[in-house]
Structures are given as C-alpha cells and as structure tokens.
C-alpha positions in Angstrom: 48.1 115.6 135.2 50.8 113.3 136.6 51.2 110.3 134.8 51.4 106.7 136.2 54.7 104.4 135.1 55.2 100.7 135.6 58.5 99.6 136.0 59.7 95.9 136.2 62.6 94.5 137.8 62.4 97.8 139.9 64.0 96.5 143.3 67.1 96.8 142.0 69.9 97.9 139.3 68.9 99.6 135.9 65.1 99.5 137.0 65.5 100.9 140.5 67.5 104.1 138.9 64.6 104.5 136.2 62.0 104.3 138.4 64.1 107.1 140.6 64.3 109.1 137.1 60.1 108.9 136.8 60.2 109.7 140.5 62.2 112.6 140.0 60.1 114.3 137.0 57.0 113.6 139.2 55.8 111.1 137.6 53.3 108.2 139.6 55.4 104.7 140.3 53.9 101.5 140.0 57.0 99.1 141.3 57.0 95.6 140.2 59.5 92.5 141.4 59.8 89.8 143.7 61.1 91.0 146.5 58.5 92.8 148.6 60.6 94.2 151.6 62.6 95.7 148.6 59.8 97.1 147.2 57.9 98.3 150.7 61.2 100.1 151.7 61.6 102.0 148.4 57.8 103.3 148.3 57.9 104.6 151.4 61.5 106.5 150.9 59.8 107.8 147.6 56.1 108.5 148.8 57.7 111.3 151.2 60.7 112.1 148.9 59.0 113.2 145.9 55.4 113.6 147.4 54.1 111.2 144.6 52.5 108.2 144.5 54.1 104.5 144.6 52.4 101.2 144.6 54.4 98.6 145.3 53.5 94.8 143.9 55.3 91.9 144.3 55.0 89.5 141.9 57.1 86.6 140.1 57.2 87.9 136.2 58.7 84.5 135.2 55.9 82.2 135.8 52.7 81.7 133.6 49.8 83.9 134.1 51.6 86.4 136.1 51.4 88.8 133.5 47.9 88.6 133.7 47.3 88.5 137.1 49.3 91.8 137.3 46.9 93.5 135.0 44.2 91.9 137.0 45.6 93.7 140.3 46.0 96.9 138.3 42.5 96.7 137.7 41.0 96.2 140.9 43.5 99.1 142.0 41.5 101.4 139.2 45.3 102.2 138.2 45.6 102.9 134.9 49.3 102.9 133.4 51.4 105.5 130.7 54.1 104.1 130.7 55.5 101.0 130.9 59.2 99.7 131.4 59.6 95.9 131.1 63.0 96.0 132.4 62.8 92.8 134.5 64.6 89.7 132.9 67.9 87.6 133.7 70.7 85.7 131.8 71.3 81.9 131.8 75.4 81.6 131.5 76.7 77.7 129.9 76.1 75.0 127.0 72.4 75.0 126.2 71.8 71.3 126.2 73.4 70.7 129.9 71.2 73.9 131.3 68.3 73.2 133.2 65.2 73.6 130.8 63.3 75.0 133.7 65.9 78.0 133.8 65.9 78.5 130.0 61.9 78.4 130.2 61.9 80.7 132.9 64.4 82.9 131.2 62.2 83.5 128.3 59.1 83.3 129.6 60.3 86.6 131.9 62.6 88.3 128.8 60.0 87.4 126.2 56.5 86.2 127.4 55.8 88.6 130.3 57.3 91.4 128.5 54.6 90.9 125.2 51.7 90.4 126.9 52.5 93.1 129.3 52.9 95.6 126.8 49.5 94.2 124.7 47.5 94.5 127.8 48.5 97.8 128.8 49.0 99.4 125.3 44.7 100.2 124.8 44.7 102.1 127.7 48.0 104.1 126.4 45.7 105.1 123.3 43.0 106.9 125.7 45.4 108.7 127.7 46.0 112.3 128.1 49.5 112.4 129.1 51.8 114.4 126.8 54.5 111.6 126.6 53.5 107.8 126.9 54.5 104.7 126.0 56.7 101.6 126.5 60.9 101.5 127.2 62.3 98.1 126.8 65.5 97.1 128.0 67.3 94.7 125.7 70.8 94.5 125.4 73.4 94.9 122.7 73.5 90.8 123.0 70.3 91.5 120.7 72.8 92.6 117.4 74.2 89.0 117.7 74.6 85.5 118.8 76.2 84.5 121.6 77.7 80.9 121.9 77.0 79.9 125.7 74.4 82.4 126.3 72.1 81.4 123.0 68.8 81.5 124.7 69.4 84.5 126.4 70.8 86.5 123.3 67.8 85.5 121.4 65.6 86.4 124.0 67.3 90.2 123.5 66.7 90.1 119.6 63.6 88.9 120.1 62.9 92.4 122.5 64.8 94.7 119.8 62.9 93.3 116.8 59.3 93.6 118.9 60.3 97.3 119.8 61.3 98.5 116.5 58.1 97.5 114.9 55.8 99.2 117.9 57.7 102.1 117.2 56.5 102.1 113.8 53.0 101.5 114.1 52.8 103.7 117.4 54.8 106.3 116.3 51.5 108.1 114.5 49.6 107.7 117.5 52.2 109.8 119.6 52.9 106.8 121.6 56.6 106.1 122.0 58.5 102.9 121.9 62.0 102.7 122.9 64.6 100.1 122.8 67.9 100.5 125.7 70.3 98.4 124.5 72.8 98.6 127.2 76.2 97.1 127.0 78.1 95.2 130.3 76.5 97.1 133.4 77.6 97.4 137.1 74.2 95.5 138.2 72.8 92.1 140.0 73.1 90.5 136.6 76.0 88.7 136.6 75.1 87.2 140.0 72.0 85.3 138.6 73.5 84.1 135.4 76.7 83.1 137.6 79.0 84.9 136.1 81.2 86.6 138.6 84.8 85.4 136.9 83.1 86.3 134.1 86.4 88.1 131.3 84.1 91.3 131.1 84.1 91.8 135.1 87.6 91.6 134.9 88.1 95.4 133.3 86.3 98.0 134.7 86.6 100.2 131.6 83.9 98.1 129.5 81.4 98.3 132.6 78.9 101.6 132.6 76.8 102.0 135.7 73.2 101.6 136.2 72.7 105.1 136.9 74.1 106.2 133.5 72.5 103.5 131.3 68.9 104.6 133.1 69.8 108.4 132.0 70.1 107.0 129.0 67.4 105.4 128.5 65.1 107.6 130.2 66.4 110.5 128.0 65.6 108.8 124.7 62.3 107.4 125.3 60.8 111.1 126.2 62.4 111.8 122.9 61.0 109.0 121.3 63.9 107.4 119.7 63.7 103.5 118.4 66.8 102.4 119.9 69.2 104.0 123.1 72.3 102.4 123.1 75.0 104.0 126.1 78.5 104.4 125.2 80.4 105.0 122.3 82.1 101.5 122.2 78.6 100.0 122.8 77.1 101.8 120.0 80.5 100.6 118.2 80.0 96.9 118.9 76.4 96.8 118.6 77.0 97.4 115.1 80.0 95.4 114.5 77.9 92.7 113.3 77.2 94.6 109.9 81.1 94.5 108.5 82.6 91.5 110.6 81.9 88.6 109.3 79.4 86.3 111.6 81.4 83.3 112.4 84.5 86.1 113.7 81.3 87.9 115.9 80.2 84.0 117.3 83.7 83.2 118.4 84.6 86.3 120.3 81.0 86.3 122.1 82.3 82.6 123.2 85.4 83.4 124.6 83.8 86.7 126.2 80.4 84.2 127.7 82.8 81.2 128.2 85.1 83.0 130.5 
C-alpha cells in the first residue's frame, strides 16, 4: 500500500526536493504552501511523472486556525496522512524590539504553532496505519544548538522544534512511528530572501552553503531510518555541537557578527 506524505513549504527549496524524494519512492504527495500556481504546476509534472497521486492545497500556515482548517480539508478529502514534514517556516533578520511584532508573531506562529498542532492532529491517525515506515520529519536548523543575537526569535523558534522532536521520538519510538529532526546548516534556498538577508557574511562563501537537494537526501535518508536528529555536513554536525565546549557568551557573539552582517 502506497503511503500518503504531507509536506509544507513544498513550492519551493528543501521541501520541494523532499517531496520529489517521496515522489520518487512512490509514495502519495499531499503539497502544502501559499502559492497555488506553484503548487498546480508541480502536481501535474508529478501526477504523470511518477504515476502517483498529488493534492495540491494552498493555504497560509502562518495565520491562526489554518492548521486546523487544513486538517478540516484533509477530512472532507477522506485523505488520511503517514507522514508528515512540517518544513514550512521563515526567519526574521534585525534587533528584536525594532521588528515588526506582526512578523515575529507570524514567524512563530508558522515555525512553532502550525508545526505542533499539525503534528497532534495528524499523529492518531499515524497510530492506525499500516504503512511499514510512518511518522513526522521536522526541519529545524542548527540555529536550534544556540542563540543567535539578531535572529532571537527565530533561533528559539528552531530549539523550540529540536526539543519537541526529540521527546516524540522517545515516546513514538515503541510504537514504530518515527520522529526525525533535519537540522540543516546555511542552505542554497529562498530563505535568505524573506528574512532579507542577501549581504548576509554567510552568502558571501559558497563553501559554508549545502544545497537543497543534498540537505533533503539527508533528511529523507534518516527519517526512514528513524534517527532523532539529521544534521548535513561535517562542519554542521561540528558547529552544531560547538556549543557544548565553547563557552556561551564566545557562541552569542560570533552568531552576531554572522546575523548582523
């Protein structure tokens, strides 16, 4: 039996190239994001290119009650989800106080809200499926190991994700339902668009950026082995656990200068 996988934030970047990963093992798509001519134009290309099925939704993750109106929708559709990637979420770059509040509560109402009650809604209908491998794969970020002076919100929204996924893993784990945590480093995606970071210092070497396609391999690979935590790249997995012998004021100011830019 083929089994049905929701990704969010699927239009585009890290989500489009898991989704294509699912595609590619057979697996049923259920796309999620705002941008509907995105979404249309990917279902079709898929529908005939891997002969599954795709559902396309578009929907607005960040406001309240969209989580729930997705489930809703789901419903009516009689589609019932395996899987579930919350990969949608976004970055807000500057000084908290001088941010826009309605950005910051946007940001973690997408990176944290959606992403929770997503995963509580879906999670009872994981426990009466029949698929061998099921499950949710969050996408954090190896912001979640730290703080990060000028993207504070945002960082905490990421630990906020890691901490959340390592306990599911625990309590799922006996119940064969996996829970995995990608904690990418700086990717080659969208993301430094939205958080207006483009003279960002980590654009400006191309050796610290992975691609999307290589952090979704990633990813992919470890939640069908079930692992807690995916982290690509050596110096990733390096700096994600920095944190644990460099003193935290050291880790505070070099996440300035790097968010600063």
């Amino acid at each position: 039996m083929n089994r049905t996988v929701l990704i969010t934030g699927a239009s585009l970047g890290i989500g489009k190239e898991i989704a294509k990963l699912f595609a590619e093992d057979g697996s049923n798509l259920v796309l999620v994001a705002r941008n509907k001519a995105k979404l249309d134009a990917i279902a079709k290309e898929w529908k005939n290119k891997y002969e599954i099925k795709v559902e396309p939704i578009a929907i607005d993750l960040s406001k309240p009650g969209s989580a729930k109106s997705l489930y809703v929708t789901l419903s009516k559709k009689k589609i019932n989800i395996d899987v579930l990637v919350n990969n949608a979420g976004f970055g807000v770059n500057g000084e908290f106080s001088k941010n826009k509040y309605s950005d910051e509560s946007e940001m973690v109402h997408l990176n944290i809200v959606a992403l929770t009650e997503l995963s509580h809604l879906l999670l009872p209908g994981m426990h009466n499926s029949d698929v061998k491998v099921k499950g949710i794969l969050n996408v954090a970020s190896t912001a979640a190991f730290q703080a990060g002076p000028y993207m504070s919100n945002y960082y905490a929204t990421k630990a906020y994700v890691l901490s959340l996924s390592e306990g599911l893993h625990h309590e799922l784990k006996s119940q064969k339902i996996h829970v995995t945590c990608l904690c990418p480093g700086p990717t080659k995606t969208e993301f430094f668009d939205r958080a207006d970071m483009n003279d960002n210092n980590l654009l400006k070497n191309e050796f610290l950026l992975a691609t999307a396609e290589f952090v979704a391999q990633v990813g992919y690979h470890a939640f069908e082995k079930n692992k807690a935590i995916a982290i690509p790249g050596f110096l990733n997995s390096l700096l994600a656990q920095s944190p644990r012998i460099t003193p935290r004021f050291l880790i505070r100011r070099i996440a300035a200068l790097m968010n600063k830019g």
